[in-house]
C-alpha positions as CSV (number, residue, x, y, z in Angstrom):
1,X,-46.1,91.8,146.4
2,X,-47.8,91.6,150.6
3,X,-47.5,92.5,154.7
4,X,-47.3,94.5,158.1
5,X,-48.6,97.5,160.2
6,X,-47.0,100.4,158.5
7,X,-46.1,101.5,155.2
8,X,-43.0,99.3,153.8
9,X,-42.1,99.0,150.1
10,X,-44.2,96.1,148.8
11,X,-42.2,93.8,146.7
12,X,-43.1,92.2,143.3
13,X,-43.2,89.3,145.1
14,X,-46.3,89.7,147.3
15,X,-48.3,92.4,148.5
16,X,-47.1,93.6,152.6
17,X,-49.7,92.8,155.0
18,X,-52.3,95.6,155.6
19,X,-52.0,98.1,158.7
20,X,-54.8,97.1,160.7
21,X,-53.6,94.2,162.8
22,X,-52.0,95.3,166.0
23,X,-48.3,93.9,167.2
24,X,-48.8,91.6,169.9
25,X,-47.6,91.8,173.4
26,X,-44.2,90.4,174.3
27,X,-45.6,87.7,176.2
28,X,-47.8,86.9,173.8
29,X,-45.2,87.0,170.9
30,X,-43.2,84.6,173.3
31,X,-45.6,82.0,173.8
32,X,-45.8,81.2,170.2
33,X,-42.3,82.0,169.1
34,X,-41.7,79.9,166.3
35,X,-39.2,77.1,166.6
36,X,-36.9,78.8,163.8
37,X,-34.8,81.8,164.6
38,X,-36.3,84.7,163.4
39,X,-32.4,85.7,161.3
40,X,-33.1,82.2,159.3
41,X,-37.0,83.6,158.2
42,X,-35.7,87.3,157.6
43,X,-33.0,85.3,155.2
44,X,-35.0,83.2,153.5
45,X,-38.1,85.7,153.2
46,X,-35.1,88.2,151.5
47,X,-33.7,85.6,148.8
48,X,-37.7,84.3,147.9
49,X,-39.0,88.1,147.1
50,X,-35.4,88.8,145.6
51,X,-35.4,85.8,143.3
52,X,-39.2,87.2,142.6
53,X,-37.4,89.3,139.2
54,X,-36.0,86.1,138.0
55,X,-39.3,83.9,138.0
56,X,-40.9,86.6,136.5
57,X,-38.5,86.6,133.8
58,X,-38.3,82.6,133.5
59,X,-42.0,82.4,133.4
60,X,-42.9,85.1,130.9
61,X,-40.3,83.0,128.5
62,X,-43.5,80.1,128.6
63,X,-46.6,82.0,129.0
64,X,-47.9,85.9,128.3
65,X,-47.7,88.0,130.8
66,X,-51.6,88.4,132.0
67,X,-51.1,84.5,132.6
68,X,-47.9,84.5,134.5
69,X,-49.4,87.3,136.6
70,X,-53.2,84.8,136.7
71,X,-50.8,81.8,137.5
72,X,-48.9,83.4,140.5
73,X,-52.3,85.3,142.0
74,X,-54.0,81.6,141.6
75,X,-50.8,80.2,143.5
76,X,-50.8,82.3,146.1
77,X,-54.0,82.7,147.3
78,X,-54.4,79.1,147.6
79,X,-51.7,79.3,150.1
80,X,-52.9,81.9,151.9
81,X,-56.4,79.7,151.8
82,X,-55.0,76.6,153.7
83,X,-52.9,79.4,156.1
84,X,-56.7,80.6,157.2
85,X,-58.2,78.0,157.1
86,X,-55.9,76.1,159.6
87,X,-56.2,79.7,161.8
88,X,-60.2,79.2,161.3
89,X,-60.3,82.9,159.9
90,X,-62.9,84.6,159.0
91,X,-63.7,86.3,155.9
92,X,-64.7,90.3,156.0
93,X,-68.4,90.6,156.1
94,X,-69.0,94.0,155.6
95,X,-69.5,94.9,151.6
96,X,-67.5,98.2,152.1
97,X,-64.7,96.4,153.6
98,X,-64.7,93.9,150.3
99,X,-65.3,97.1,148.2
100,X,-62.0,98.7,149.6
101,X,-60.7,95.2,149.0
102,X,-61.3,95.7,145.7
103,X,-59.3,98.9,144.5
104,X,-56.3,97.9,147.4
105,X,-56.2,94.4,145.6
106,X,-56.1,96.0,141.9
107,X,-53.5,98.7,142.6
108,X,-51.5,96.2,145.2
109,X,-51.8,92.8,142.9
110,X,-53.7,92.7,139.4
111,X,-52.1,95.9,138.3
112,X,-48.7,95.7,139.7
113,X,-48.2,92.2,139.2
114,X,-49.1,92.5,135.4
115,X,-47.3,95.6,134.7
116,X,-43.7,94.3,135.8
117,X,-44.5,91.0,134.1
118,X,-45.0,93.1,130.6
119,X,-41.7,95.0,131.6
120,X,-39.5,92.2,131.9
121,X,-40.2,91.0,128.6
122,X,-38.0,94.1,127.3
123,X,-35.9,95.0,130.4
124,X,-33.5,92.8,132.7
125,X,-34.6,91.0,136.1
126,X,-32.1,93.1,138.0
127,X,-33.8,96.4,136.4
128,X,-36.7,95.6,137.5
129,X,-35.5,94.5,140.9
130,X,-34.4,98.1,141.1
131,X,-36.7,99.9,140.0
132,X,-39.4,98.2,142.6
133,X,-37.2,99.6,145.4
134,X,-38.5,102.8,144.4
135,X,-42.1,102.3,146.0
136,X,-41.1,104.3,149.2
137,X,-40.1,107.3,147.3
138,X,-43.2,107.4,145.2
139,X,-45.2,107.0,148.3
140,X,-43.1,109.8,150.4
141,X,-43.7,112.1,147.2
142,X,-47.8,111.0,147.3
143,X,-48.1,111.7,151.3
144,X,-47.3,115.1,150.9
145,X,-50.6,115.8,148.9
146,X,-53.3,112.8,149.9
147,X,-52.2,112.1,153.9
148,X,-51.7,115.7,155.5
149,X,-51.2,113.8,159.1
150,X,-47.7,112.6,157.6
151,X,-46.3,115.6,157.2
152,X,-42.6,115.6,155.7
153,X,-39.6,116.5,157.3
154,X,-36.4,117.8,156.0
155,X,-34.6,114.5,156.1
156,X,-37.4,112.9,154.3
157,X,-37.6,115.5,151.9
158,X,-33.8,115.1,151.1
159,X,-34.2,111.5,150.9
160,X,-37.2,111.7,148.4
161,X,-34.5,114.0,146.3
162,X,-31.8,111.3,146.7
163,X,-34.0,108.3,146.0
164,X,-34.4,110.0,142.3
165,X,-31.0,110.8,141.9
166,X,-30.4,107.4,142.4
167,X,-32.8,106.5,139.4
168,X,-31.5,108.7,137.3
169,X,-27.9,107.1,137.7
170,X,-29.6,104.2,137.1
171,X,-31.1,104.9,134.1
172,X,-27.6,106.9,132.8
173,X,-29.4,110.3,132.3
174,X,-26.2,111.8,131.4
175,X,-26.0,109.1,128.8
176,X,-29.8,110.5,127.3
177,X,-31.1,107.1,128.4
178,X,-29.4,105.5,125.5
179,X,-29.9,101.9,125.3
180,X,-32.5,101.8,127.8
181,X,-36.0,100.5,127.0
182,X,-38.1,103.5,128.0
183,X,-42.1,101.3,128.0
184,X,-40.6,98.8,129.7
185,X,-38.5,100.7,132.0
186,X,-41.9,103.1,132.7
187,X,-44.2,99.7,133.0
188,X,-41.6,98.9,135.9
189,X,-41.9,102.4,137.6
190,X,-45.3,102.8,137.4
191,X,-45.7,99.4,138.9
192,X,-43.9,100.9,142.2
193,X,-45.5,104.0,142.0
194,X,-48.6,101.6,141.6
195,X,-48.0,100.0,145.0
196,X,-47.8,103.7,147.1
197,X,-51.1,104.6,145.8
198,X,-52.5,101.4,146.9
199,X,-51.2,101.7,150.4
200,X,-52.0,105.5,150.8
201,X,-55.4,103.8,149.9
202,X,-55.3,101.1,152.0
203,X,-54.3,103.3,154.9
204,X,-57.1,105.4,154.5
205,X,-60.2,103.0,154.0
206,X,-59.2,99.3,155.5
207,X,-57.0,100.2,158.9
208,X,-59.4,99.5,161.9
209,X,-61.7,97.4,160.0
210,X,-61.9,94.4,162.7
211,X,-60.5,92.0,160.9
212,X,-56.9,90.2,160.4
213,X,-53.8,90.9,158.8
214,X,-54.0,87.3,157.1
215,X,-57.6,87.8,156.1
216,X,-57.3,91.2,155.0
217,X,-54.4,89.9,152.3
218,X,-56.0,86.6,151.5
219,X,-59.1,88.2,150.6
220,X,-57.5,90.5,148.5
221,X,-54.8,88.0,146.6
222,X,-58.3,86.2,145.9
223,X,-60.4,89.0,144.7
224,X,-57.0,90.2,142.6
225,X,-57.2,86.5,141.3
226,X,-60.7,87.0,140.1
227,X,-59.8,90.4,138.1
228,X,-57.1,88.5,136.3
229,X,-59.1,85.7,135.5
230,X,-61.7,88.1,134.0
231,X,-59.1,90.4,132.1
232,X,-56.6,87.3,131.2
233,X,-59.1,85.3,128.3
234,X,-59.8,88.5,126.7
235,X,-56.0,89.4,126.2
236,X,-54.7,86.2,125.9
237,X,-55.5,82.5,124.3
238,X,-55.3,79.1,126.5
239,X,-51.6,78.2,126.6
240,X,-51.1,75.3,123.9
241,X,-48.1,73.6,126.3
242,X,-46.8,73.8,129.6
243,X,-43.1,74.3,129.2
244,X,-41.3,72.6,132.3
245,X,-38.9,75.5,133.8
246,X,-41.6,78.6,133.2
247,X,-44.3,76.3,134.6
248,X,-42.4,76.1,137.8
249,X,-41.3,79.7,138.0
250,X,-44.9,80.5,138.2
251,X,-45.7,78.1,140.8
252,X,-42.8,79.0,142.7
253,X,-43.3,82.9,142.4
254,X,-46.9,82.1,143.8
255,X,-47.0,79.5,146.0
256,X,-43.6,81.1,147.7
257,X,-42.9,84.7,146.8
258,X,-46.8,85.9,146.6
259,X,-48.0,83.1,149.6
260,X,-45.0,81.9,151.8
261,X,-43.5,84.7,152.3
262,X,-46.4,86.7,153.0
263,X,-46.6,84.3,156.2
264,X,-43.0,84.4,156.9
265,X,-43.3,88.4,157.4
266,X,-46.2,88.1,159.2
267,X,-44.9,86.3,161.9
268,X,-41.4,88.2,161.5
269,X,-43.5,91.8,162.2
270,X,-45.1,89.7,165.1
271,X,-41.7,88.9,166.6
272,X,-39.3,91.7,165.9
273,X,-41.7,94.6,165.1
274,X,-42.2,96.6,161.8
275,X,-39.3,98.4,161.3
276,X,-37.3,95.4,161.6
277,X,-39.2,92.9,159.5
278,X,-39.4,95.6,156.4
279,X,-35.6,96.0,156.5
280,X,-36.0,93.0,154.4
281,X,-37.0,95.5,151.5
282,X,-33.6,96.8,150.9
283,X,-31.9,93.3,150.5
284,X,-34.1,92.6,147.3
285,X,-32.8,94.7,144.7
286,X,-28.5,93.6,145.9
287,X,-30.2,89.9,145.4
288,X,-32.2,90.4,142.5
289,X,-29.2,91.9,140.9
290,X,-27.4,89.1,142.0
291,X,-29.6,86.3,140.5
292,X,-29.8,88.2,136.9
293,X,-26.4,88.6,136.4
294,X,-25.4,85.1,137.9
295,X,-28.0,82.9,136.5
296,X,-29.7,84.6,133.4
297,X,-26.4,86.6,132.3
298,X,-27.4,89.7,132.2
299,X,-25.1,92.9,131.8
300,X,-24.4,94.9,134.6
301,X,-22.6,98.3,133.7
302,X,-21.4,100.2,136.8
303,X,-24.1,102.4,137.0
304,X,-26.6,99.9,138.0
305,X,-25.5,99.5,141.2
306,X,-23.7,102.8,142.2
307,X,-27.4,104.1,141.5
308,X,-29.5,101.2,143.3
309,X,-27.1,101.9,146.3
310,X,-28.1,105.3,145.9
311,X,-32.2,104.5,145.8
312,X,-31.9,102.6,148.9
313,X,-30.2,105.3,150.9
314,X,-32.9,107.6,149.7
315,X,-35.6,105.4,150.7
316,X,-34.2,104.7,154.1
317,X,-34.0,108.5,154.5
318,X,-38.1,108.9,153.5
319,X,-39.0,105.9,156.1
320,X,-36.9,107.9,158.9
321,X,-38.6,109.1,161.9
322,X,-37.8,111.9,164.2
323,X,-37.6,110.9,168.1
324,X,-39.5,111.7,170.5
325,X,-38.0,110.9,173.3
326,X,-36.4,114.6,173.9
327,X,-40.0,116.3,173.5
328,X,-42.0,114.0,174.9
329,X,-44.6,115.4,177.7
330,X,-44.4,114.5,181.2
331,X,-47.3,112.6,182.9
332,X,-49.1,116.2,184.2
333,X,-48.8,118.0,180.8
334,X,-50.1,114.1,179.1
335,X,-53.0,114.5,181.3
336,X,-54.4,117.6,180.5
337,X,-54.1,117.2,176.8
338,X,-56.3,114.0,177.2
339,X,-59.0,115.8,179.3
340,X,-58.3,118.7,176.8
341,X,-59.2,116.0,173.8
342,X,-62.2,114.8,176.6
343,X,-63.5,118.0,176.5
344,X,-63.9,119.0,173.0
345,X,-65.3,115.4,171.9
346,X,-68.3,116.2,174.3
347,X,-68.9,119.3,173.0
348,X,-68.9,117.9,169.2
């Protein structure tokens, strides 16, 4: 799943860039605008992480999961590798900052990763698409309890009740579930619900560290890497072939949709901001959809979409934020609160 400075849904695809890189000045963003408009990136970063469900679905038809979820980490972070090393980043040197590395990259990669793998050997791509876009719900229901500085409001609230009405059409609750694959459905939920505690974590331990976006994420795509390659023998055998078609999914889920497109957001956060480079999270599940039922045949029954419509609206409603503009202080009454602030740091 991977990217930028806030909290966005992280995709199957690649983890979203942690929070701790600050958005660049205009001018500076301008002086190393990419030649491509940034409408052609925000396409093509929206069809690689919502053709993500597919390659996961082609490439766990050749290999186990724990292997497909190995292949893409391996992928990935070698593309990530040759993007830092061109940059001449550095890796973290602090052993806390890799420790934190550690649990963000096993709740944001290794985990997440493995467990939507597993799901889509019983459930459809486009389910699994859908039930991803449920990370910003799960991590709007988590703030409440572990980040008290993010307190709810009322539209966030409603959209966190939304959201899970949406899921619940999608699952055809009225129906008692019937014909649904409950593990595999849950594997694909908790993989969301997996990503919100990793960036509730990640906003808590690895924001101001010092170092960069890019590093931050390569250095976890490789330490995730490492966990799989530890976890994958013990669970798994060596692969006796290399069947063409899933062989390529997994190159192209890593190398594009865990790697690629980590890059492609990075610069689109750079250039258009946050909020506008994670719109790109609510065109996954319409393309994921898109590509299950168009390439790999899968059913679609109406309540698929009616309900992933219904998710997304939720979720936009928990990422809302109320403006400040009408409350916002006036230079004076700015001034004393910072001498206010002044004051009460000297005494501490």
């Amino acid at each position: 799943m991977s990217a930028p400075c806030q909290q966005p849904t992280t995709p199957a695809a690649a983890p979203v860039l942690p929070p701790t890189a600050a958005v660049p000045s205009p001018a500076a963003t301008t002086a190393r605008r990419p030649g491509v408009d940034w409408r052609i990136r925000f396409a093509v970063l929206s069809l690689i992480w919502g053709f993500s469900f597919l390659l996961i679905k082609v490439g766990t038809q050749g290999f186990a999961p724990f292997q497909v979820t190995l292949g893409r980490l391996l992928a990935g972070t070698a593309v990530l590798a040759v993007a830092m090393a061109m940059r001449r980043e550095r890796l973290p040197r602090s052993a806390r900052t890799w420790g934190h590395i550690t649990v963000a990259a096993f709740f944001l990669n290794a985990l997440p990763f493995s467990l939507f793998s597993y799901a889509e050997l019983t459930i459809p791509s486009t389910l699994a698409g859908i039930c991803n876009a449920t990370s910003p719900l799960w991590g709007m229901a988590l703030s409440v309890v572990a980040l008290s500085e993010d307190r709810p409001t009322r539209r966030r609230v409603a959209g966190l009740g939304v959201g899970f009405l949406g899921v619940l059409t999608v699952l055809g609750a009225w129906q008692g579930f019937s014909g649904l694959d409950l593990p595999g459905t849950g594997m694909a939920l908790l993989a969301s619900f997996s990503y919100a505690v990793g960036w509730i974590y990640v906003r808590r331990t690895l924001a101001g560290t010092g170092s960069s976006t890019l590093t931050l994420t390569g250095s976890q795509l490789f330490v995730g890497t490492l966990q799989l390659a530890v976890v994958t023998p013990v669970f798994t055998s060596a692969p006796d072939t290399f069947p063409l078609l899933p062989t390529l999914s997994v190159l192209a889920l890593g190398a594009l949709g865990t790697g690629l497109a980590v890059l492609l957001q990075y610069g689109l956060v750079q250039e258009v901001g946050p909020t506008t480079g994670q719109m790109v999270t609510y065109f996954i599940p319409v393309i994921a959809t898109a590509a299950g039922v168009a390439l790999l045949g899968e059913q679609l029954t109406w309540n698929t979409p009616v309900g992933a419509v219904i998710v997304l609206a939720g979720a936009a409603l928990t990422q809302s934020r109320p403006s400040t503009t009408a409350t916002r202080p006036g230079p004076r009454f700015r001034s004393r609160t910072a001498d206010t602030r002044r004051e009460r740091f000297s005494r501490t």
